[in-house]
C-alpha positions as a Markdown table, in Angstrom:
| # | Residue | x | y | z |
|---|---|---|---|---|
| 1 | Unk | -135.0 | 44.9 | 12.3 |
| 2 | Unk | -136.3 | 46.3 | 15.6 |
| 3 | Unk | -137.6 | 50.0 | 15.3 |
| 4 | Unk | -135.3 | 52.2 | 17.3 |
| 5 | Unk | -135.8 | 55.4 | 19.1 |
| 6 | Unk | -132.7 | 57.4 | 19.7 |
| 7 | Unk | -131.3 | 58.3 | 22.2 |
| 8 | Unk | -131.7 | 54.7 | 23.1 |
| 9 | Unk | -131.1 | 53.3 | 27.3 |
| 10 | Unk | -128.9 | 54.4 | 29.1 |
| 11 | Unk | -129.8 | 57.5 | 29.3 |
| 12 | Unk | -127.0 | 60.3 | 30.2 |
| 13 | Unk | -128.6 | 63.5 | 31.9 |
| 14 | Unk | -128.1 | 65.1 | 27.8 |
| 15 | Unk | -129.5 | 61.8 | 26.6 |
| 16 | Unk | -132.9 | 62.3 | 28.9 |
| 17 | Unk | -132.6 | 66.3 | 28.1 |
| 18 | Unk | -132.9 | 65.0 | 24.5 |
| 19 | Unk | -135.7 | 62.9 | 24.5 |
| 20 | Unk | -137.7 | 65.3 | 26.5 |
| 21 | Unk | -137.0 | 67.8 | 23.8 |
| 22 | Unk | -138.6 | 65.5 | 21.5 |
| 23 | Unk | -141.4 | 64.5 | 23.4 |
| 24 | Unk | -142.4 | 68.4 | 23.9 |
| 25 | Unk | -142.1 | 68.9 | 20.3 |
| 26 | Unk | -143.8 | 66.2 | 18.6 |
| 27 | Unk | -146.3 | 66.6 | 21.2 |
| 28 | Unk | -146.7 | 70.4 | 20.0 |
| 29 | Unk | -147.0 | 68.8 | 16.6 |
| 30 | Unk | -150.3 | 67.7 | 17.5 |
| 31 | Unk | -149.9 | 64.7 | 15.3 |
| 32 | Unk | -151.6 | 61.8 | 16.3 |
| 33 | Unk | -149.5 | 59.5 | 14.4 |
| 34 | Unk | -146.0 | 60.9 | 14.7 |
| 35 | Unk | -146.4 | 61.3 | 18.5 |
| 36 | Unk | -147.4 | 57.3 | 18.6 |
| 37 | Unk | -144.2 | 56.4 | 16.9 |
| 38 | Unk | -142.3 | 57.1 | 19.7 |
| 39 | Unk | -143.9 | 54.6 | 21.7 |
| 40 | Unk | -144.0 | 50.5 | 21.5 |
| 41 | Unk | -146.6 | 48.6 | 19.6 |
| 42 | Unk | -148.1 | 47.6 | 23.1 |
| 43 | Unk | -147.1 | 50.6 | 24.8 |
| 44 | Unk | -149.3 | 51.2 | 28.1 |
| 45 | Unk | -150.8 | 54.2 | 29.2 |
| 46 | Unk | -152.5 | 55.9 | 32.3 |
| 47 | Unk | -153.5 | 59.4 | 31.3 |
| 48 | Unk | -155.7 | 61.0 | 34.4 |
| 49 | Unk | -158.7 | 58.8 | 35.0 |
| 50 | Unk | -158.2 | 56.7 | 30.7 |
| 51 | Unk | -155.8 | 53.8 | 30.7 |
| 52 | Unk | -154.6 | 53.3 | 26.9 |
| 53 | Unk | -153.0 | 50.2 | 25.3 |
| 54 | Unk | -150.8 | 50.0 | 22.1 |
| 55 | Unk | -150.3 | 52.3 | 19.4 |
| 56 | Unk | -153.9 | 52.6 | 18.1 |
| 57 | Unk | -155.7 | 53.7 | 21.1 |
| 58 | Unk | -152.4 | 55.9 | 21.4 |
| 59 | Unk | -153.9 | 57.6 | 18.0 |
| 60 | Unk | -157.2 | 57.4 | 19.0 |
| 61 | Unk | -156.7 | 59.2 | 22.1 |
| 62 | Unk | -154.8 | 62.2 | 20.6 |
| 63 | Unk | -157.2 | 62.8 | 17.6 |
| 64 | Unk | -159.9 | 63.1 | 19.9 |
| 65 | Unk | -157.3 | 65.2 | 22.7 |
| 66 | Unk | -156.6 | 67.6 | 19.9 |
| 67 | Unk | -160.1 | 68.1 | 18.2 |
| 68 | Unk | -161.2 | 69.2 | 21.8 |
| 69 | Unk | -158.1 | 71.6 | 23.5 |
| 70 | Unk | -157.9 | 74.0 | 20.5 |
| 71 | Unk | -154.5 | 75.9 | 20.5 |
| 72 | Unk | -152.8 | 73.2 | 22.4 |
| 73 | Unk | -149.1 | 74.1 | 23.4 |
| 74 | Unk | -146.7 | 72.1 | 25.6 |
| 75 | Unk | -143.3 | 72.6 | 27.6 |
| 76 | Unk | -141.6 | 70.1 | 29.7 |
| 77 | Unk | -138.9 | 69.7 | 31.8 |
| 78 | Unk | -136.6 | 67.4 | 33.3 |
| 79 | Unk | -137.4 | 65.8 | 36.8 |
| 80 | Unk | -134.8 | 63.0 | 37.0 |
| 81 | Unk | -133.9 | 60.0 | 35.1 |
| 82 | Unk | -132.2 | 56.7 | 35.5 |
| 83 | Unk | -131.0 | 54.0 | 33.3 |
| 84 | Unk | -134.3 | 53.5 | 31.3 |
| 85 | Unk | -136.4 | 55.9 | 32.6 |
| 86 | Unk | -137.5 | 59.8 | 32.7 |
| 87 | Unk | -139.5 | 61.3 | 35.2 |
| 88 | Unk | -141.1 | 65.3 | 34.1 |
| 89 | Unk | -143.3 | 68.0 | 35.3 |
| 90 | Unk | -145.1 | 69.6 | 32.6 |
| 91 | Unk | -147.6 | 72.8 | 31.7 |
| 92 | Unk | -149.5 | 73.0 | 28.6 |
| 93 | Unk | -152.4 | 75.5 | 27.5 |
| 94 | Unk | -155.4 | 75.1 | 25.9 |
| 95 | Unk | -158.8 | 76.8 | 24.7 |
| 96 | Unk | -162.4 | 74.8 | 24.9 |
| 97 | Unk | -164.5 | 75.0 | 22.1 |
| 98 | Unk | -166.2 | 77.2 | 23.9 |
| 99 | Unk | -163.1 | 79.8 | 24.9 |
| 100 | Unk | -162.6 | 79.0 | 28.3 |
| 101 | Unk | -158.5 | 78.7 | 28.7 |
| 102 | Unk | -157.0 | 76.7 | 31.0 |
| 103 | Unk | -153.6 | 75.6 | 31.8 |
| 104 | Unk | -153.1 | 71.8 | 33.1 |
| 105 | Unk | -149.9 | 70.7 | 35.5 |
| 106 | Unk | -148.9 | 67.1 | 35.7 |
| 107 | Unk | -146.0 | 64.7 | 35.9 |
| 108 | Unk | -145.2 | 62.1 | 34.0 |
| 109 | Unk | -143.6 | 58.8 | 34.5 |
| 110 | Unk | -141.7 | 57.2 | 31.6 |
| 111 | Unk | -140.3 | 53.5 | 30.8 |
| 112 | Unk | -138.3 | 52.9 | 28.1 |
| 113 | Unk | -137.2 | 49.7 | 26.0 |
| 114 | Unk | -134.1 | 48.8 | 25.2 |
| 115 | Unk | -134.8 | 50.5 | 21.7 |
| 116 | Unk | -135.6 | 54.0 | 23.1 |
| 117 | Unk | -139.2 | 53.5 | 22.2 |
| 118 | Unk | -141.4 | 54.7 | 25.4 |
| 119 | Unk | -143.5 | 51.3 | 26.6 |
| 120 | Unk | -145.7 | 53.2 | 29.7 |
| 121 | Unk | -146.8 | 56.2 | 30.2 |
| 122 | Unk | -148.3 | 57.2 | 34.1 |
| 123 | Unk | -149.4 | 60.9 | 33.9 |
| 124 | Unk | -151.5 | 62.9 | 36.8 |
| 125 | Unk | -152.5 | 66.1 | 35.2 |
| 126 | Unk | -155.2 | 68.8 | 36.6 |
| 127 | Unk | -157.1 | 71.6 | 34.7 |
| 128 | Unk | -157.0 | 74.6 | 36.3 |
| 129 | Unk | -159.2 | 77.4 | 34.3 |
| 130 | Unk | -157.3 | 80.5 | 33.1 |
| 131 | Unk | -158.1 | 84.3 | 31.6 |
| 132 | Unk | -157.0 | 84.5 | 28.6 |
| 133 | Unk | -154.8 | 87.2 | 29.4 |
| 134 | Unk | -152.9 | 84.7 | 31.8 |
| 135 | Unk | -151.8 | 82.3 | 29.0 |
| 136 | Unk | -148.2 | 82.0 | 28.9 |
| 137 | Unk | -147.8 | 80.1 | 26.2 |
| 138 | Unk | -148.4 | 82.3 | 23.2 |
């Protein structure tokens, strides 16, 4: 039996609401292997300058993402969607290891299989650094 994501393509405006709901929250989970199981087995990534292949690398990637932007916190929103895919704009915060906040802005550009699992992944992101007074995210 095929692993299924629900909601699963095609995706109604509550259907891609949904998933970005998900997304934002396992993401805020900051759980390396619950946030991969949303994705396929070969799922394909670009993530700024990294480009990231299949589940592992998936993991890999978010262990490392996590053990360096302490006090990671994510919110999304809906940009548009079509049949199998999801466009969003996103904000998330985050402290170095050395203090220094910063907020990063980005959009990303999902694909989904015909079993709701995510198979790429385009994301442009930018760091911008912040006070820590100017968090919004709390």
């Amino acid at each position: 039996m095929s692993e299924q994501k629900f909601p699963i393509p095609p995706f109604s405006l509550e259907d891609a609401k949904k998933k970005i709901q998900m997304a934002e929250d396992g993401w805020n989970s900051k759980d390396p292997v619950k946030v991969s199981m949303a994705y396929t087995k070969d799922t394909e990534w670009r993530n700024r300058n990294q480009f990231i292949n299949g589940r592992d690398e998936v993991q890999a990637f978010l262990k490392d993402k996590w053990e360096n932007e302490l006090d990671y916190k994510l919110k999304k929103e809906l940009w548009v969607h079509s049949d199998n895919r999801i466009a969003v704009r996103f904000e998330y915060e985050y402290r170095n290891k050395e203090n220094q906040w910063f907020r990063a802005y980005g959009n990303e550009n999902w694909e989904f299989d015909e079993n709701g699992l995510m198979k790429k992944r385009y994301a442009s992101i930018n760091d911008l650094p912040i006070k820590e007074e100017e968090r919004k995210f709390k």
